[in-house]
C-alpha positions in Angstrom: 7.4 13.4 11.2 6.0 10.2 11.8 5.5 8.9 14.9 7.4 6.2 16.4 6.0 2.6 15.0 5.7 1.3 18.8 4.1 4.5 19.9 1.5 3.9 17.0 0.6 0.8 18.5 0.0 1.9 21.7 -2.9 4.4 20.1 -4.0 1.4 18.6 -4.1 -0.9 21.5 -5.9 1.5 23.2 -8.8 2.1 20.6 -9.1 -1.5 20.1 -9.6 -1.9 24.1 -12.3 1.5 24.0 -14.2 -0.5 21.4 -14.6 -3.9 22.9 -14.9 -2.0 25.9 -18.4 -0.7 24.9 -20.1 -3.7 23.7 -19.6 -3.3 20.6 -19.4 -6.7 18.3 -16.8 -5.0 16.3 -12.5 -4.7 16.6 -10.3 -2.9 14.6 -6.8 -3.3 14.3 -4.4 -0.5 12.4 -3.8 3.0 12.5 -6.4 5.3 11.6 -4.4 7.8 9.4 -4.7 9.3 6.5 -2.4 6.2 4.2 -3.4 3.8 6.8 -4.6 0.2 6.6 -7.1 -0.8 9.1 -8.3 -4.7 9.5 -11.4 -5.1 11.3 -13.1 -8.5 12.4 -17.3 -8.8 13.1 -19.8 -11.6 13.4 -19.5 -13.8 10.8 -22.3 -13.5 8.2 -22.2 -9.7 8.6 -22.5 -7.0 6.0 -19.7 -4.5 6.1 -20.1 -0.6 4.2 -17.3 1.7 5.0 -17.3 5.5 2.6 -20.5 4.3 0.5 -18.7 0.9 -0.9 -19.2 -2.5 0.2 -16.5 -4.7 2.0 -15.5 -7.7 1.5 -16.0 -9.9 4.7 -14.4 -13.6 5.2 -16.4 -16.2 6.8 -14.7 -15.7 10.1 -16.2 -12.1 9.8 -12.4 -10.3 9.0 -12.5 -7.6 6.5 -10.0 -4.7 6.0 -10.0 -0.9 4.9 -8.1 1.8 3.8 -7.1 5.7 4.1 -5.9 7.4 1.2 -3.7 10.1 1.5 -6.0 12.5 1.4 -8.7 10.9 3.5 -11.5 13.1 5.0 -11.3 13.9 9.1 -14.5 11.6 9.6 -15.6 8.8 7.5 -18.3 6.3 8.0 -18.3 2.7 8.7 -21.4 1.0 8.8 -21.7 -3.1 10.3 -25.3 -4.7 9.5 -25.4 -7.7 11.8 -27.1 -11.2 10.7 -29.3 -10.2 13.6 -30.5 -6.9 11.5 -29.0 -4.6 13.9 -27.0 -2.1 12.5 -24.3 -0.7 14.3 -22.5 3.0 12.5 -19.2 4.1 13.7 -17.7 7.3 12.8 -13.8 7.0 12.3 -11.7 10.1 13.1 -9.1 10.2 10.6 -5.9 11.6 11.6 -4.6 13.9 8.9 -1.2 14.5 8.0 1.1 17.4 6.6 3.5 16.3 3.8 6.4 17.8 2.4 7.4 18.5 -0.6 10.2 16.7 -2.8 12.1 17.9 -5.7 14.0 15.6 -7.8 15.8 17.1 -11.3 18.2 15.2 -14.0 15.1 13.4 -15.5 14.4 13.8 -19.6 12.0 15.7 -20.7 10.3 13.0 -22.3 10.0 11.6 -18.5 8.5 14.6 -17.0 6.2 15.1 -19.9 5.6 12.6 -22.3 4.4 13.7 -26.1 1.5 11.7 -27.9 2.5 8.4 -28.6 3.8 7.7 -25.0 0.6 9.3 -23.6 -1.0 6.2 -26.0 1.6 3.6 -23.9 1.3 5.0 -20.4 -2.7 4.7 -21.0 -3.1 1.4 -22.2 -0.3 0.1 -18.8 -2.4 2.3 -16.7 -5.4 0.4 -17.6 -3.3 -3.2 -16.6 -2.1 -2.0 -13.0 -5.3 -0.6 -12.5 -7.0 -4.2 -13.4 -4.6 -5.8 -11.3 -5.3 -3.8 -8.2 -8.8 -4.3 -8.8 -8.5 -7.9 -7.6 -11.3 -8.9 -4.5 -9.9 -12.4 -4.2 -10.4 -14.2 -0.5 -7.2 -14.0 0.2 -6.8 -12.7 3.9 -2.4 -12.5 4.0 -3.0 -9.0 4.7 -3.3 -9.9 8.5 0.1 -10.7 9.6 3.6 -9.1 10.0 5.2 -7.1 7.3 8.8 -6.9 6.7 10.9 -4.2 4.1 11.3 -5.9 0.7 14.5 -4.5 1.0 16.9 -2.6 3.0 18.3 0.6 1.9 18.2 4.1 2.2 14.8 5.7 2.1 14.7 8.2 -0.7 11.0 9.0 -0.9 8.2 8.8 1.1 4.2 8.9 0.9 2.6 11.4 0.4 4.9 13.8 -0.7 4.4 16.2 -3.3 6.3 15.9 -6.2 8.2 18.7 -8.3 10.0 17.3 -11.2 12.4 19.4 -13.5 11.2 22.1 -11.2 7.4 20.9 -12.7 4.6 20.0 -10.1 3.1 16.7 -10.2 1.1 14.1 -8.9 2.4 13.3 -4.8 4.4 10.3 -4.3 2.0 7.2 -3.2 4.6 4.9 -1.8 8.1 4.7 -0.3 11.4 4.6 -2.4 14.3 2.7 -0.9 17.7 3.5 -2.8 19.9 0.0 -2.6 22.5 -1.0 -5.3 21.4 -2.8 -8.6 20.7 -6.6 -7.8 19.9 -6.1 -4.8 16.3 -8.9 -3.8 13.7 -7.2 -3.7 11.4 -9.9 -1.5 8.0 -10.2 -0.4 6.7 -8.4 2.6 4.3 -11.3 3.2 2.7 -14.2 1.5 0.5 -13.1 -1.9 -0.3 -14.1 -5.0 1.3 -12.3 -8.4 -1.3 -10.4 -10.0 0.9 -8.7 -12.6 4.2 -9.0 -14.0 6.0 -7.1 -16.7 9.5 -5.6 -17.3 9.7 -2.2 -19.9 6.8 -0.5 -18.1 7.2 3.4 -19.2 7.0 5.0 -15.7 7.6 1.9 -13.4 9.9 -0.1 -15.5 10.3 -3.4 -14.2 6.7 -3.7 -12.1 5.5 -6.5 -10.1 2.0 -6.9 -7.9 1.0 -9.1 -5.5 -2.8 -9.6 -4.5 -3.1 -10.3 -0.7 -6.5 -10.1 -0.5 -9.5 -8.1 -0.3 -8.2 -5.3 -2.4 -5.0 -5.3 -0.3 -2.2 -5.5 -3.1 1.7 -4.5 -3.1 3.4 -2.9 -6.0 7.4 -3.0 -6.5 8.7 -0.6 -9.3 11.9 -0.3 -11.1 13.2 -3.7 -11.2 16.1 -4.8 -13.2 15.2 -8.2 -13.2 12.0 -10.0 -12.1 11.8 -13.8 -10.9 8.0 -14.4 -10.2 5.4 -14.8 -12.9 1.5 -13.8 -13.0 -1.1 -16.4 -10.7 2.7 -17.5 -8.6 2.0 -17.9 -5.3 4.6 -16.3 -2.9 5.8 -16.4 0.4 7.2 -14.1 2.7 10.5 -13.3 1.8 11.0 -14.7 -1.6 12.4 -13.3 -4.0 10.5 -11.3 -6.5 13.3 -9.5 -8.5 16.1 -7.3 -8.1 16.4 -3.4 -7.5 17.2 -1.7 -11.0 16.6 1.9 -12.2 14.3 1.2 -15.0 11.1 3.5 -16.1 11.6 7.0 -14.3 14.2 6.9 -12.3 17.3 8.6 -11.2 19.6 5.2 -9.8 18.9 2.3 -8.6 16.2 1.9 -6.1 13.0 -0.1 -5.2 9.2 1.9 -5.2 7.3 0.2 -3.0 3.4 0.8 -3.0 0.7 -0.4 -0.9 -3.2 -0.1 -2.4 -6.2 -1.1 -1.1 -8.3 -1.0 -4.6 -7.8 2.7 -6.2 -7.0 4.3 -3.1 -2.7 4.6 -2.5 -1.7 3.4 1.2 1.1 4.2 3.5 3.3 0.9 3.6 5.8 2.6 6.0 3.1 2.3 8.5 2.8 -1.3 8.0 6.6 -1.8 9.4 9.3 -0.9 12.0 11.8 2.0 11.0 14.5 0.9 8.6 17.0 1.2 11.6 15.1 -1.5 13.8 14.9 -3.6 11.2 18.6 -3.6 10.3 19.6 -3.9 14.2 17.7 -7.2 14.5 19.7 -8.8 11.1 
């Protein structure tokens, strides 16, 4: 079970205090869990490596990084200084057990798709994967997340997946069951990245880029009300909850990524029930 949002916090106040504690000209801000995002800020002009690939850093020296779900224990992050020190810090990754989910009523088609739809599910795997691609200098990654929508949590990350009583891939975001036209609305500002209803698996699918590989994904949409290069803001309206591609009713798939690797967006947010107490 995950635990409590605030008590994560408190773990992470209390690494960020034992870093600048020690000198180091480095702060990191997130939880450092297998799906977690992590923003870090540095001199400006440094060089950032973290797991062999390089980082993005902005001129104010802020650059973020990500856990995916199956993230080693220890993984490396390496800060070259414009002084040509270099400073490398071994993160200890908390891991994470995740259960398993079973979900039945979909068509066999769904569950295992013949030829031509392998064809189609290629050629949109190739355009989400294009769009998550995006390195743009955007840095709305750094600020406070809401739920695009409130609802009963059907699914959550990590979990793996047996469907028609078939294993496959784990889940690699959080579904929220809500009724059909419901708004689905942007957890915080972005820029729309991709677009497009009738989306074999996903349906109705929208991304937004918010920066330095950070993007959003919202699957399943009946209706969608932003269009690709739209700038967004936090809490607009991007579409409305629908049960297209594979799924079973109405409800929202919400994914975070940072690049190729799938991120926990529930960690990004208070519980469901805070957030519905405070409305």
């Amino acid at each position: 079970m995950r635990r409590p949002w605030w008590l994560a916090n408190l773990v992470l106040l209390l690494f960020t205090s034992g870093v600048l504690a020690a000198g180091e000209r480095l702060e990191l801000k997130g939880q450092l869990v297998q799906g977690g995002m992590v923003i870090g800020r540095t001199m400006p002009g440094a060089q950032v490596r973290f797991d062999g690939r390089d980082v993005r850093v902005a001129d104010n020296g802020e650059f973020v990084i990500g856990f995916g779900r199956d993230a080693r224990e220890h993984m490396l992050l390496e800060i070259r200084y414009p002084d040509a020190q270099v400073s490398r810090r071994r993160l200890t990754v908390r891991q994470r057990r995740y259960p398993i989910q079973r979900i039945s009523g979909l068509s066999a088609q769904q569950v295992t798709p013949g030829k031509a739809e392998l064809v189609r599910i290629r050629r949109e795997a190739a355009q989400i994967r294009q769009a998550r691609s995006a390195n743009s200098t955007r840095t709305d990654f750094d600020g406070t997340w809401i739920w695009p929508v409130s609802g009963t949590i059907t699914g959550v990350y990590g979990s793996q997946r047996i469907l028609n009583g078939k294993p496959r891939s784990p889940h690699r975001g959080v579904d929220i069951a809500a009724p059909a036209g419901t708004p689905v609305r942007a957890p915080i500002d972005g820029a729309v990245s991709f677009a497009e209803q009738g989306l074999f698996f996903s349906g109705g699918t929208v991304i937004l880029d918010h920066g330095h590989g950070i993007s959003t994904t919202y699957v399943h949409l009946r209706r969608i009300l932003v269009h690709t290069g739209q700038a967004v803001q936090k809490g607009q309206s991007l579409g409305e909850v629908g049960a297209s591609g594979r799924a079973t009713g109405p409800n929202l798939h919400w994914g975070l990524n940072w690049f190729d690797r799938r991120l926990d967006p529930s960690l990004l947010v208070p519980s469901m029930a805070e957030m519905r107490s405070k409305r």
